[in-house]
C-alpha positions as a Python dict, from the first residue, in 0.01 Angstrom:
ca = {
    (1, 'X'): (0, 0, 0),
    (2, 'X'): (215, 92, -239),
    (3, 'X'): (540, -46, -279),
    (4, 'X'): (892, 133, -412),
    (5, 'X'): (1150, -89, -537),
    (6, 'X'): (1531, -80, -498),
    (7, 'X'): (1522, 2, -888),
    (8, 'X'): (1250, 274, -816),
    (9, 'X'): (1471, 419, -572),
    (10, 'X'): (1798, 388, -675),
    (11, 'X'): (1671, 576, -1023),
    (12, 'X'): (1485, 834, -807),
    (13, 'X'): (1841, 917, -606),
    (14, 'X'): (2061, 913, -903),
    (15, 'X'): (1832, 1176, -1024),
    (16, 'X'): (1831, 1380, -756),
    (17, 'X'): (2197, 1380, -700),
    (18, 'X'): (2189, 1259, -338),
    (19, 'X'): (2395, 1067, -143),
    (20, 'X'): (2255, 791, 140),
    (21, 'X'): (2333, 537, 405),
    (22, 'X'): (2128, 208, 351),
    (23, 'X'): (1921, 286, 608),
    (24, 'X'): (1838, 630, 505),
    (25, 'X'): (1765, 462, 163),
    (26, 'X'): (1504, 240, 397),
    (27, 'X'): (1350, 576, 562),
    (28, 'X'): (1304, 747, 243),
    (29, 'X'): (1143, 469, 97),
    (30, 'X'): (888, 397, 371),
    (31, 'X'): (819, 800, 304),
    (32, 'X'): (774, 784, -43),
    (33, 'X'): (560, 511, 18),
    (34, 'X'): (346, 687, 255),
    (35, 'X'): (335, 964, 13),
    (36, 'X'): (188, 740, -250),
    (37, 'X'): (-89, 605, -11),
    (38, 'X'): (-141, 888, 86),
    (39, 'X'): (-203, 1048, -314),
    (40, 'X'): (-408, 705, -337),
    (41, 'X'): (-694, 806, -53),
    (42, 'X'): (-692, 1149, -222),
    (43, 'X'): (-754, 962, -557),
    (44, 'X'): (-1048, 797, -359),
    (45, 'X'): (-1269, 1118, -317),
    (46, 'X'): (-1572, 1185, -473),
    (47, 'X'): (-1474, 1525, -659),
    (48, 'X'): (-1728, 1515, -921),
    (49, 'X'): (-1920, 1867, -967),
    (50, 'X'): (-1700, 2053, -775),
    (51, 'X'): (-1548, 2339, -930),
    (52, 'X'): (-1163, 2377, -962),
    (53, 'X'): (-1031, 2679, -717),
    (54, 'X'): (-733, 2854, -928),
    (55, 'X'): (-737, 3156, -691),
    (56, 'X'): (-922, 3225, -408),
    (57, 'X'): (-897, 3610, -398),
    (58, 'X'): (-1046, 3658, -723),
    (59, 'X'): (-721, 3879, -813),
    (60, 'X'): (-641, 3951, -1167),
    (61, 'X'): (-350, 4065, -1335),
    (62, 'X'): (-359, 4390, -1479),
    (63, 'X'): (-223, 4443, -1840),
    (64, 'X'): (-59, 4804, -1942),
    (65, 'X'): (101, 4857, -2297),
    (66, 'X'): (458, 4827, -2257),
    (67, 'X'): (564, 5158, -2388),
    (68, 'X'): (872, 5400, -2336),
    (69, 'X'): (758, 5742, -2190),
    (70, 'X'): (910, 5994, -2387),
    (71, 'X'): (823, 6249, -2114),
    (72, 'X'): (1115, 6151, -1906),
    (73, 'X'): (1468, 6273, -1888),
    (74, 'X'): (1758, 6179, -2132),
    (75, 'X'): (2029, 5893, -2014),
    (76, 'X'): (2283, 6082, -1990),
    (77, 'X'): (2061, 6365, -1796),
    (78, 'X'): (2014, 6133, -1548),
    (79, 'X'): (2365, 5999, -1550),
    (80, 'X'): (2479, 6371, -1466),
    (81, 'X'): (2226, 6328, -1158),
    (82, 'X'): (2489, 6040, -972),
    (83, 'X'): (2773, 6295, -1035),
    (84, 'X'): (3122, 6152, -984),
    (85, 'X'): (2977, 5791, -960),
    (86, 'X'): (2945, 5727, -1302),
    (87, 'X'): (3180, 5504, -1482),
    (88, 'X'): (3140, 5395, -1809),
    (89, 'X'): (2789, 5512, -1864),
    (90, 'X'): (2705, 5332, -1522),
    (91, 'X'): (2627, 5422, -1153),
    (92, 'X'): (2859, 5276, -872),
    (93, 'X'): (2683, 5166, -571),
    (94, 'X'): (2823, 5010, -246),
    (95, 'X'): (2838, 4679, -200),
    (96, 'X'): (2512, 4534, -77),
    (97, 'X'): (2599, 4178, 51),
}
């Protein structure tokens, strides 16, 4: 079993900016702890030929040149588009909160 000290922890909470009671320090230890053990019986399996699994879907990304189409409309042809919403070279929306 693996064991945190007060040092371990104490560092590990100053880092994480988090505030707690003695005994929460004692609860989060024994959980760390069984985190550890429990990252030690993974570290016991026998993984040796098996393949590592990136993705499972066998998805893959798709590239495109990143180019401007020159087909479209001018700024300030679309600007004309939002009518009276434009200020500053920029559409108003409503709030969206």
């Amino acid at each position: 079993m693996t064991h945190i000290t007060t040092e371990t922890l104490e560092n590990v909470i100053s880092i994480s900016a988090l505030e707690f009671t003695p005994a929460e320090k004692e609860r989060v230890a024994a959980d760390i702890e069984n985190i550890l053990d429990y990252i030690d019986q993974m570290n016991e399996l026998d993984t040796d030929g098996v393949e590592p699994t990136y993705q499972v879907t066998d998805l893959q990304n798709v590239w495109r040149e990143d180019a401007v189409d020159e087909t479209l409309l001018a700024r300030d042809e679309l600007l004309k588009t939002a009518g009276e919403n434009v200020t500053q070279s920029q559409v108003k929306v409503p709030k969206v909160l």
